[in-house]
LUMNU-694181 format. One record per residue: x, y, z of N, C-alpha, C in turn; residue number from 1. Coordinates in pm, whole numbers, plus 32768, in hexadecimal, padded with zeros to 4 digits. Atoms other than C-alpha are relative to their C-alpha. Layout:
<gudrens>
GUDREN,n_x,n_y,n_z,ca_x,ca_y,ca_z,c_x,c_y,c_z,nr
GUDREN,X,Y,Z,X,Y,Z,X,Y,Z,NUM
...
</gudrens>
This chain:
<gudrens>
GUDREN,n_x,n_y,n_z,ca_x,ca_y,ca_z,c_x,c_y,c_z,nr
GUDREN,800A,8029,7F75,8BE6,5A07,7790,7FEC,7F69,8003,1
GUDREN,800A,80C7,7FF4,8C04,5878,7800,7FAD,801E,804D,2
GUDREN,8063,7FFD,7FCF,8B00,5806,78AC,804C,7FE8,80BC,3
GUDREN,7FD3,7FB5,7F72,8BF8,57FC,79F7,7FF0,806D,802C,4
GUDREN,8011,7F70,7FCD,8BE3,5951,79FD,7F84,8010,8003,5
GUDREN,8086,7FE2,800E,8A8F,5993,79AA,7FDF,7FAC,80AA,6
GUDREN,8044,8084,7F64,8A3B,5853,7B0E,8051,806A,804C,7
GUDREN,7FEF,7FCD,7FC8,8B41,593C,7B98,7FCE,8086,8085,8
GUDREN,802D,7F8A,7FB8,8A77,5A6E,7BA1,7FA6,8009,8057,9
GUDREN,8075,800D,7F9C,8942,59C7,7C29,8048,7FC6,8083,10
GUDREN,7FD6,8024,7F73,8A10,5937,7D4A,8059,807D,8027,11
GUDREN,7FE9,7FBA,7FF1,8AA6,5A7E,7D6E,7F82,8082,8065,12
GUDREN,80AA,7F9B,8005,8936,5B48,7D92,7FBC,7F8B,8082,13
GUDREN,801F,8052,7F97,88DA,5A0E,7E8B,806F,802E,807E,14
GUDREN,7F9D,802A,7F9B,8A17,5A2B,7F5B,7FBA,80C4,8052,15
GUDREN,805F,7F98,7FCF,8970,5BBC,7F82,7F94,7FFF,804E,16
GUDREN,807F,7FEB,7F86,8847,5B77,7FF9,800C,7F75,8041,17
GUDREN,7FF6,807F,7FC4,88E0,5A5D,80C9,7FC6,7F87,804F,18
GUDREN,801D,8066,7FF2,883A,594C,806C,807F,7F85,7FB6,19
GUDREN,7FC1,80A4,8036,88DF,57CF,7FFF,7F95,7FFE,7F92,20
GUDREN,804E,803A,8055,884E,573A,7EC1,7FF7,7F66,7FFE,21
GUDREN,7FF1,80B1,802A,8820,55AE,7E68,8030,804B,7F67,22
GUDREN,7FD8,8023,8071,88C4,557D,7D29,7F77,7FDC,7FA8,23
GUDREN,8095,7FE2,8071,8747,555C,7CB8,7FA5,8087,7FF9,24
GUDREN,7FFA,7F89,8020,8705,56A5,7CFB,8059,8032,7FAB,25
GUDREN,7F6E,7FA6,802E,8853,5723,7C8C,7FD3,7FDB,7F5D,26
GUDREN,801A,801F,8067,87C1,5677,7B2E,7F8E,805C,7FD2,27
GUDREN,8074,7FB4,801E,865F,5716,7B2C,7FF1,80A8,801F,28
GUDREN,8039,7F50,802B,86CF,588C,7B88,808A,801B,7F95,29
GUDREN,7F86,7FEA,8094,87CF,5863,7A57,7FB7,8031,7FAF,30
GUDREN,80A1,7FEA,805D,8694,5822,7993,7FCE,8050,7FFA,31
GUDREN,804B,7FA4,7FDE,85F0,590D,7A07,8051,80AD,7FE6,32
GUDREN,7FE7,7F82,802E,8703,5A27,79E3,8044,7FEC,7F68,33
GUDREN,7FE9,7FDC,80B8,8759,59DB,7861,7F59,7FEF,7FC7,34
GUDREN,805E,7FD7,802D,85F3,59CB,7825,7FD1,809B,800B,35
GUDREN,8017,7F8A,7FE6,85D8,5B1F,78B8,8066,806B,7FBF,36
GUDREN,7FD1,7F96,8045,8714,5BA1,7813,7FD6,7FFB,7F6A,37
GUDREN,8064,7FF2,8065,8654,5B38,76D5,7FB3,804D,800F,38
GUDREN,807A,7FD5,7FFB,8531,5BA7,7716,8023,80C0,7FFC,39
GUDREN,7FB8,7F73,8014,8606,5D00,774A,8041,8033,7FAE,40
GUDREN,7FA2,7FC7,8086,86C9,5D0E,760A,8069,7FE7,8035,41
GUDREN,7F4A,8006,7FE0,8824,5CC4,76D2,8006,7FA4,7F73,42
GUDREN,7F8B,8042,8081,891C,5C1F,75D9,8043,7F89,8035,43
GUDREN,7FB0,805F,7F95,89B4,5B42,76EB,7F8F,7FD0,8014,44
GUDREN,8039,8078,7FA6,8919,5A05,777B,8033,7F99,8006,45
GUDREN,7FBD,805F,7FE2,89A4,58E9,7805,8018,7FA0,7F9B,46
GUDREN,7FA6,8083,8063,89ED,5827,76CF,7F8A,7F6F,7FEE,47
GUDREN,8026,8096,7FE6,8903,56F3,774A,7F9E,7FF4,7F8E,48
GUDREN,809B,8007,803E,87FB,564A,768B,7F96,7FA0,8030,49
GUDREN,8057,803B,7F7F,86EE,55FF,7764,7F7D,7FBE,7FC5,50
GUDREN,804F,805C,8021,8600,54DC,7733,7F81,7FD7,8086,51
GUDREN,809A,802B,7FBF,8497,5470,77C6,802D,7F98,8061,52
GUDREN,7FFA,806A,7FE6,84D0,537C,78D2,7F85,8021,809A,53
GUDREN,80A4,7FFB,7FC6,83BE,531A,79CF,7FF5,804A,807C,54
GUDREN,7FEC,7FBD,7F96,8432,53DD,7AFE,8040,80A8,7FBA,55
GUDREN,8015,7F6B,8048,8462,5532,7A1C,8089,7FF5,7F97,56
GUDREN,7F97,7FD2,8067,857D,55BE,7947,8074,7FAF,8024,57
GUDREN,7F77,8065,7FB0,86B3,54BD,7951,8075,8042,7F60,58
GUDREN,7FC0,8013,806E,87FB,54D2,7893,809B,7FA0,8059,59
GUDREN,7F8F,8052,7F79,88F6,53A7,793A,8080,805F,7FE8,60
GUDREN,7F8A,7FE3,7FD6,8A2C,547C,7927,7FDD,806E,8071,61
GUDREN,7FDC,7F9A,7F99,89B8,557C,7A3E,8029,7FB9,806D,62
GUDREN,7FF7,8038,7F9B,89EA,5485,7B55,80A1,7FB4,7FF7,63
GUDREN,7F51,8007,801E,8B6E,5466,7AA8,804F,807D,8006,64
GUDREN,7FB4,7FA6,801F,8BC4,55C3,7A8D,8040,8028,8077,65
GUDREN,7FB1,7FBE,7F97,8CC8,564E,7B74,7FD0,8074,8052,66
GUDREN,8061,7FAE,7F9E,8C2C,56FD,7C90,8052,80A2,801C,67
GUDREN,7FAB,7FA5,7FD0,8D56,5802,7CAD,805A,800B,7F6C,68
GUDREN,7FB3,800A,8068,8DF3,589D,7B64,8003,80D0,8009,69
GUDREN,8010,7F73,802C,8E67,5A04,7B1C,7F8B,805B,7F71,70
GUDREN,8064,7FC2,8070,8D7E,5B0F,7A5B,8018,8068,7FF6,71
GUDREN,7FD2,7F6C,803A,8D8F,5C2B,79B4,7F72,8058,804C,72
GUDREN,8020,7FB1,7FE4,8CD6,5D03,7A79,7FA3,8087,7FC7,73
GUDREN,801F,7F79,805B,8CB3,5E37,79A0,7FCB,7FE4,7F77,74
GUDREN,8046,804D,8067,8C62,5D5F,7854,7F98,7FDA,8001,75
GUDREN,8088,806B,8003,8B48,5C99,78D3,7FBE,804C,8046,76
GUDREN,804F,7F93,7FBC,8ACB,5DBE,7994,7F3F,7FF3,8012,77
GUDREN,808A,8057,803E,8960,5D66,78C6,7FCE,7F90,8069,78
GUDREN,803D,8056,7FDF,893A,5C40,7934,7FFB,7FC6,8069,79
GUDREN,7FF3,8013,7F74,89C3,5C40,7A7B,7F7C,8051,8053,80
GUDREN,808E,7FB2,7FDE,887B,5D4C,7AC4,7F99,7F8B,7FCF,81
GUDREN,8096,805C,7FFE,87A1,5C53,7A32,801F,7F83,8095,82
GUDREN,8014,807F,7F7A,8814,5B39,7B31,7FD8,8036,805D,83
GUDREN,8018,7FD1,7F86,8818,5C15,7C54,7F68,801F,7FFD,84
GUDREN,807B,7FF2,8052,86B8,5C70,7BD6,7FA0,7F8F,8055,85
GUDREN,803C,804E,7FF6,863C,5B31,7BE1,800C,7F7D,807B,86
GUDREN,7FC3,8051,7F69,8701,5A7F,7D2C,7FBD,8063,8056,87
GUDREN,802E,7FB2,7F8D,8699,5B9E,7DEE,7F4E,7FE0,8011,88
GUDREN,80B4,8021,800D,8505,5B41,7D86,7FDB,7F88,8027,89
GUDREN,8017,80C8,8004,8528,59B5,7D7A,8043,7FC5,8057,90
GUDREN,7FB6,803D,7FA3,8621,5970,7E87,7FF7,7FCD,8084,91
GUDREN,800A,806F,7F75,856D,5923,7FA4,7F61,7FB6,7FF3,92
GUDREN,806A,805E,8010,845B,585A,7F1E,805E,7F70,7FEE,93
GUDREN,7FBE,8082,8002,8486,56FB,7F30,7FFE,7FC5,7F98,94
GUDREN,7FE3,803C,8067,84CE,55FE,7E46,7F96,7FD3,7FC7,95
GUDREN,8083,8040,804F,835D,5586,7DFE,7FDF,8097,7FCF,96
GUDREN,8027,7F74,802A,82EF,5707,7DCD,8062,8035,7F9A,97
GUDREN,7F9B,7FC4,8043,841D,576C,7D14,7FFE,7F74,7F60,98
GUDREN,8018,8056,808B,83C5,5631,7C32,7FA2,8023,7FBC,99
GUDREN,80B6,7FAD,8060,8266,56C1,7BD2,8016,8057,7FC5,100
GUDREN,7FE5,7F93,801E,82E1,57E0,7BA8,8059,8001,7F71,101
GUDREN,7FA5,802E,8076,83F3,5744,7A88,7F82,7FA6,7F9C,102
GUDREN,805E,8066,8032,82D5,5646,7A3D,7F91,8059,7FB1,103
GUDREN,8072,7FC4,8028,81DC,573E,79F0,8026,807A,7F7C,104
GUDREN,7FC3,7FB5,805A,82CD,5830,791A,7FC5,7FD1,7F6A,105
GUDREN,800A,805B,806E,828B,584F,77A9,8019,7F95,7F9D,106
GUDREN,7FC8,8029,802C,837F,57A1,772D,7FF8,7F57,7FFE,107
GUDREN,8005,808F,7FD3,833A,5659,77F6,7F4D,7FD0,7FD0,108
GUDREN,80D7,801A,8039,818D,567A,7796,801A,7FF4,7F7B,109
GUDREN,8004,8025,80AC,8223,5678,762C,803F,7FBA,7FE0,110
GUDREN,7FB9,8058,8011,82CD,5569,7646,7FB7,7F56,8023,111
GUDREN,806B,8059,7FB8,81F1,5445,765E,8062,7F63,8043,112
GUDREN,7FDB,806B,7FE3,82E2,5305,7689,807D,800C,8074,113
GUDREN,7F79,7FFE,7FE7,83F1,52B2,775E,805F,7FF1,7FB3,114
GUDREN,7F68,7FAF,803D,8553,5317,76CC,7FF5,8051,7F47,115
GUDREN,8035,7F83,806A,84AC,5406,75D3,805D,8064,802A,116
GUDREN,7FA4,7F81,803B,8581,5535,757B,7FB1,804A,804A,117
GUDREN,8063,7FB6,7FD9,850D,565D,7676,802D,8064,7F8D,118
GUDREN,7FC7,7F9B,8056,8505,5797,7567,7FAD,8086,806E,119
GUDREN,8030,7FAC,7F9D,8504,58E2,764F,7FBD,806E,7FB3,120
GUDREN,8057,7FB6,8049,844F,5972,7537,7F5E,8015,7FEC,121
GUDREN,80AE,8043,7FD9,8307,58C7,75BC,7FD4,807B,8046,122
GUDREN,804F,7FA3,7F78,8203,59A7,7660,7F6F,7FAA,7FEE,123
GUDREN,8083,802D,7FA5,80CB,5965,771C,7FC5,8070,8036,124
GUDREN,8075,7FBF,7F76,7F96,5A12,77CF,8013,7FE6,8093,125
GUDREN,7FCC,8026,7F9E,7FE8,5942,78F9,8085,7FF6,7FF9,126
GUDREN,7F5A,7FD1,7FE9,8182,59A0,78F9,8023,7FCB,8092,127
GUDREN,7FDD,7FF8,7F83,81C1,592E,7A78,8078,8068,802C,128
GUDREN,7F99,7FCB,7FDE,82F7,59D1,7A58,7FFD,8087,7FC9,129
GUDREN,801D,7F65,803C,8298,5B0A,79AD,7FE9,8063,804C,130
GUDREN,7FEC,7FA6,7F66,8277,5BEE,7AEB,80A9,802E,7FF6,131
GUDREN,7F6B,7FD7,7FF8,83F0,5BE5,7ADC,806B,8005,7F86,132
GUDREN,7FC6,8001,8081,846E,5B78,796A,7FB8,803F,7F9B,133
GUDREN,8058,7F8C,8071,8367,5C6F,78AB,801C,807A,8013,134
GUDREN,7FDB,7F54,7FFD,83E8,5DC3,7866,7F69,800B,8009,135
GUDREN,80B5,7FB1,802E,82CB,5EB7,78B1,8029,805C,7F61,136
GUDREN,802A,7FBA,8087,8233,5F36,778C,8004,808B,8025,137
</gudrens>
């Protein structure tokens, strides 16, 4: 899967519960659904590699990728449930709340510098995002 498709699905799962995103959302519930298809064992995730920067999870090519691309549907099935997942939870908080919420994830608390490597292998006690990217036990 390219990471068009993958931005696809979350603006797909937005255009559902019809809201608009900023292109800085459209970045932080990316984040948020390949951390969660990690966190789930999927096999698919958007490809990116997402780094510490001071307003949460950044990687500069989401704010290049083509907003409109065909997808396989039935392939990415996975991971298209994790976006919808996680747009349907995070989509109408705003952009300062929806930053805490990326800001507070493990990945970004284990990452101490700006443009540090996020690894979605991090966990935390305080998870912000763990309500929605933590399988239950």
């Amino acid at each position: 899967m390219t990471p068009a498709e993958a931005l696809q699905f979350v603006l797909l799962a937005a255009k559902r519960e019809k809201v608009q995103l900023t292109k800085t959302t459209q970045g932080r519930l990316l984040f948020l659904t390949d951390l969660r298809a990690y966190r789930y064992g999927c096999n698919l995730s958007s490809g990116l590699v997402w780094e510490r920067a001071e307003h949460g999870p950044y990687n500069k090519s989401v704010g290049l990728l083509p907003r409109k691309v065909d997808v396989d549907f039935d392939g990415h099935a996975e991971y298209r449930n994790h976006a919808t997942a996680v747009v349907s939870a995070y989509c109408r908080l705003g952009n300062e709340a929806l930053g805490m919420v990326c800001k507070g994830s493990a990945p970004m608390r284990k990452a101490p510098r700006r443009g540090d490597l996020l690894d979605l292998r991090a966990v935390s006690t305080n998870d912000t995002s763990a309500p929605v990217t933590a399988p239950p036990v």
